[in-house]
TIPALO-584521 format. One record per residue: x, y, z of N, C-alpha, C in turn; residue in one letter; residue number from 1. Coordinates in nm, 2 decimals, padded with zeros to 4 digits, m for minus. Example, Ala and Ser with C-alpha at 12.3 -4.5 7.8 and 13.67 -1.06 7.14 Angstrom:
<recs>
n.xx_n.yy_n.zz_ca.xx_ca.yy_ca.zz_c.xx_c.yy_c.zz_loro_margu
01.32_m00.57_00.78_01.23_m00.45_00.78_01.32_m00.33_00.78_A_1
01.28_m00.22_00.71_01.37_m00.11_00.71_01.29_00.00_00.79_S_2
</recs>
This chain:
<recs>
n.xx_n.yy_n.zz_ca.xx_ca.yy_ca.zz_c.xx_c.yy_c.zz_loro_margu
08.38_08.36_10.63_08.46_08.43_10.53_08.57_08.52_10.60_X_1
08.53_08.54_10.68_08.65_08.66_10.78_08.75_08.59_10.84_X_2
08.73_08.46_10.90_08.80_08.37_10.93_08.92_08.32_10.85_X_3
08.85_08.29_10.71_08.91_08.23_10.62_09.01_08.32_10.55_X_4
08.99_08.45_10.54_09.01_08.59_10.50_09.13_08.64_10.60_X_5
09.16_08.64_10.74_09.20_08.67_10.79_09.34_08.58_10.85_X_6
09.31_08.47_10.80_09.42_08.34_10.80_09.52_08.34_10.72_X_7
09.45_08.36_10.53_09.51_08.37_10.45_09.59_08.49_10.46_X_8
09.53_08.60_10.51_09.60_08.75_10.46_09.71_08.75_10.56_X_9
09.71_08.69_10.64_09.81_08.70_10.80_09.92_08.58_10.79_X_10
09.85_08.51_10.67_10.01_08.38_10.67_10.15_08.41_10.62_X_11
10.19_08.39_10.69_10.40_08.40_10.64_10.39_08.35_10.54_X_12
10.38_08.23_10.49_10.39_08.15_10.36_10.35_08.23_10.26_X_13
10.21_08.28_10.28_10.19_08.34_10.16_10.21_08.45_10.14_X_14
10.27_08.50_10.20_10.33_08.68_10.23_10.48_08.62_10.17_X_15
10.53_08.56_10.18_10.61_08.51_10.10_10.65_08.46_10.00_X_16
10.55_08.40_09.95_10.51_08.36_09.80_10.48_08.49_09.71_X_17
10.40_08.58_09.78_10.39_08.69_09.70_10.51_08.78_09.66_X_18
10.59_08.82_09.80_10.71_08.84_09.75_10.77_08.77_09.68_X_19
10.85_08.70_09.62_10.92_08.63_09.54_10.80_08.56_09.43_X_20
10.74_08.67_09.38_10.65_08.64_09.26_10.59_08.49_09.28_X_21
10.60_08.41_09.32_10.57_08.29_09.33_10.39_08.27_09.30_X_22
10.32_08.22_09.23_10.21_08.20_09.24_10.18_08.05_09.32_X_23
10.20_08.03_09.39_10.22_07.92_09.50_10.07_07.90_09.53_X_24
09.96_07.86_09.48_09.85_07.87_09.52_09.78_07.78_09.64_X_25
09.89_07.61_09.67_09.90_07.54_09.75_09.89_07.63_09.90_X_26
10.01_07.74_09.88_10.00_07.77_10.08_09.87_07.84_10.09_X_27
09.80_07.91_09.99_09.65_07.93_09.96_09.54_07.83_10.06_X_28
09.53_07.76_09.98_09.52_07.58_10.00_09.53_07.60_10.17_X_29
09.68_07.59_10.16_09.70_07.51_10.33_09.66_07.63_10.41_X_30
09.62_07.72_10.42_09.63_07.85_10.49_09.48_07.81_10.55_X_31
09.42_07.80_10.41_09.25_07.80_10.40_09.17_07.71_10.54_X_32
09.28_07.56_10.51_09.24_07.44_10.57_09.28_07.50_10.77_X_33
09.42_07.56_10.76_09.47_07.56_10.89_09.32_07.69_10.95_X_34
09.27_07.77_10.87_09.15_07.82_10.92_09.03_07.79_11.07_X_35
09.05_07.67_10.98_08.96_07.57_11.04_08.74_07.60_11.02_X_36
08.80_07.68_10.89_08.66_07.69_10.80_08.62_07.54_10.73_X_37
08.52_07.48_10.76_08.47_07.40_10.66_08.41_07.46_10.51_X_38
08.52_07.33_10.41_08.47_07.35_10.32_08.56_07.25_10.20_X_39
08.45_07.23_10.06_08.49_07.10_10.03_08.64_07.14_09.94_X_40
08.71_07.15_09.91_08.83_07.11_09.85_08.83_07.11_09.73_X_41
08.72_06.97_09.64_08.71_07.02_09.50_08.61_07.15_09.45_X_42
08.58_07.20_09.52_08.48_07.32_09.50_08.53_07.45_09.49_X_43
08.68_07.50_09.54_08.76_07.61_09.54_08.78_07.63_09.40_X_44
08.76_07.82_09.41_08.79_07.88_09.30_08.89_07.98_09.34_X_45
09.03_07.97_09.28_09.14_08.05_09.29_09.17_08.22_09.19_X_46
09.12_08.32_09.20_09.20_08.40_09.08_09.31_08.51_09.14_X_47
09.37_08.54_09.06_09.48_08.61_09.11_09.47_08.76_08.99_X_48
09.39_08.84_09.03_09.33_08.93_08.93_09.22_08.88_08.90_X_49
09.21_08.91_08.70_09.15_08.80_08.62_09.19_08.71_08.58_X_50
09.28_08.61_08.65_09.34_08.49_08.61_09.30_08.41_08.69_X_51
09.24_08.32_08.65_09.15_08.16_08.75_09.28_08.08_08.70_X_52
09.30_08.09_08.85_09.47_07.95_08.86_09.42_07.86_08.90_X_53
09.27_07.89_09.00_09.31_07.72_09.04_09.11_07.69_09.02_X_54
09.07_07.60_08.96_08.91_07.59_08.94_08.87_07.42_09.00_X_55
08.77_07.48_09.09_08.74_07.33_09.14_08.81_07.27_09.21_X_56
08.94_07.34_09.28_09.01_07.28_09.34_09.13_07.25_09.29_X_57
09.15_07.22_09.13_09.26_07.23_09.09_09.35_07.32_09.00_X_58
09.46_07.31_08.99_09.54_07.39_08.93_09.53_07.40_08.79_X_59
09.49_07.53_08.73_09.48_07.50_08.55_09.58_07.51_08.48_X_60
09.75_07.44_08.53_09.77_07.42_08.41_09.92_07.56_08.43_X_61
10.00_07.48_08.40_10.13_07.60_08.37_10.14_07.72_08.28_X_62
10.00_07.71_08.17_09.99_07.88_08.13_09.90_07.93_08.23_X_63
09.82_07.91_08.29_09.75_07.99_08.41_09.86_08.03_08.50_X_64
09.99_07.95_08.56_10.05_07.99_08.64_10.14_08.08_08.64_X_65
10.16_08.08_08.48_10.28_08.16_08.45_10.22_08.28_08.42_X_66
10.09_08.34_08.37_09.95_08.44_08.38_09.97_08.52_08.51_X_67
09.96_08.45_08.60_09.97_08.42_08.78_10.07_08.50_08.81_X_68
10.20_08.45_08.76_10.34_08.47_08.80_10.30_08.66_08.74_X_69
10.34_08.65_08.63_10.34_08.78_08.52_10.26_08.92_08.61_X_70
10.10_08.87_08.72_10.05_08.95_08.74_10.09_08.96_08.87_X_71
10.17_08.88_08.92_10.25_08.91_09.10_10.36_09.00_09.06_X_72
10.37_09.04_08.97_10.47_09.17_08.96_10.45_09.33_08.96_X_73
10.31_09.33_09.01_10.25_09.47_08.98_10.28_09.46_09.13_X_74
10.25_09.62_09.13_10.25_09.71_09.29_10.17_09.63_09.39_X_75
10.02_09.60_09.34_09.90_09.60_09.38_09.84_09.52_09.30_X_76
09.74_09.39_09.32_09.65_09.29_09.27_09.58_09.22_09.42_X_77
09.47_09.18_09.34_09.36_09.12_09.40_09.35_08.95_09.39_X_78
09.34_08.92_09.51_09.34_08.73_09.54_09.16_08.76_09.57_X_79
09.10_08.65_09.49_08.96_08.60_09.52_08.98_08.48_09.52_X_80
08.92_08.42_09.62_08.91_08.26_09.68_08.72_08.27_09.73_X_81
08.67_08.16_09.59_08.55_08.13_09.61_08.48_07.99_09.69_X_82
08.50_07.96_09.78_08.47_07.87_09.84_08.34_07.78_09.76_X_83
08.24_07.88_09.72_08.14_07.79_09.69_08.00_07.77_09.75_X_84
08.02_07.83_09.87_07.94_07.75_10.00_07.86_07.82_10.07_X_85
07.85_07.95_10.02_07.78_08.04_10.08_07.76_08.17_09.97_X_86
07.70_08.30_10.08_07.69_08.39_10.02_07.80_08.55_10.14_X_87
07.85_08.45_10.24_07.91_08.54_10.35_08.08_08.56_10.23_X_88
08.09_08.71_10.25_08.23_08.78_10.15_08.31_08.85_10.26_X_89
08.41_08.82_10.24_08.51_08.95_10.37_08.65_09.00_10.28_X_90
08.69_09.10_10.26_08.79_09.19_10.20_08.89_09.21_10.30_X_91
09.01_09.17_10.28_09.13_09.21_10.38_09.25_09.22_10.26_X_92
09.32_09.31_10.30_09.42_09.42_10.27_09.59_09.31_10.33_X_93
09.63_09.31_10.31_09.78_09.27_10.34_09.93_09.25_10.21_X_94
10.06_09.25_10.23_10.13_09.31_10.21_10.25_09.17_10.18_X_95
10.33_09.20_10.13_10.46_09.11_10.10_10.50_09.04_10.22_X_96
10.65_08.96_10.21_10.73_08.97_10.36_10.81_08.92_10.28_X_97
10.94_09.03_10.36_11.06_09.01_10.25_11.18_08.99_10.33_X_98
11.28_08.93_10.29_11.37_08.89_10.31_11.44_09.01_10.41_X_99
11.45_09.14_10.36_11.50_09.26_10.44_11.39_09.27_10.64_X_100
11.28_09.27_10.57_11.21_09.28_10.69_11.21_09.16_10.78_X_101
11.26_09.02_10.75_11.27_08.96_10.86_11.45_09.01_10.93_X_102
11.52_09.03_10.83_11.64_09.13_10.91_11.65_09.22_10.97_X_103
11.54_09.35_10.95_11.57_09.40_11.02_11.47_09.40_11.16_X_104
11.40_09.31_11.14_11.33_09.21_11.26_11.37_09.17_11.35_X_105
11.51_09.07_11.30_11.57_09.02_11.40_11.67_09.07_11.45_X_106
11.69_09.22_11.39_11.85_09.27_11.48_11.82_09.34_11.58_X_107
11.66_09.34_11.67_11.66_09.39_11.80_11.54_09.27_11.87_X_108
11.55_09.34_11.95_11.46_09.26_12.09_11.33_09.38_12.08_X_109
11.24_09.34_12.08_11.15_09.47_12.13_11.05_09.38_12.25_X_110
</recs>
């Protein structure tokens, strides 16, 4: 769970999806897999709040996503990714990535 937890919260992609409201649940997905957690694929449960976007693996559907979208616009929201497979839980904290902060990223050397 920490593994899996700490892949997703640390990916560019999805630090990026979240900025630009994107409910992109796929880099979710690919984030999970680049882990290198086993686990089965149709068995994932996605929610973004209380909105289950993605159940069993798949996506429910353009009013879930647009639910999805509506609630990536608050300050602050909660991603739960249920694997299914266990009873191990890990909580990690992480933040946007915005267009400004890769600028002002790259206007020095550190």
């Amino acid at each position: 769970a920490v593994l899996a937890g700490r892949t997703i919260a640390n990916s560019p992609l999805v630090k990026t999806a979240f900025f630009g409201e994107d409910a992109n649940w796929g880099r979710i997905i690919a984030a999970l897999g680049r882990s290198g957690v086993g686990f089965d694929q149709h068995s994932v449960d996605i929610f973004f709040d209380d909105v289950l976007l993605v159940q069993n693996g798949l996506g429910r559907g353009a009013a879930a996503e647009a639910e999805a979208t509506e609630m990536l616009k608050q300050k602050t929201f909660t991603v739960t990714i249920d694997l299914k497979s266990g009873e191990a839980e890990a909580e990690f904290y992480t933040c946007d990535l915005s267009l400004d902060y890769i600028k002002i990223n790259a206007d020095y050397r550190s």
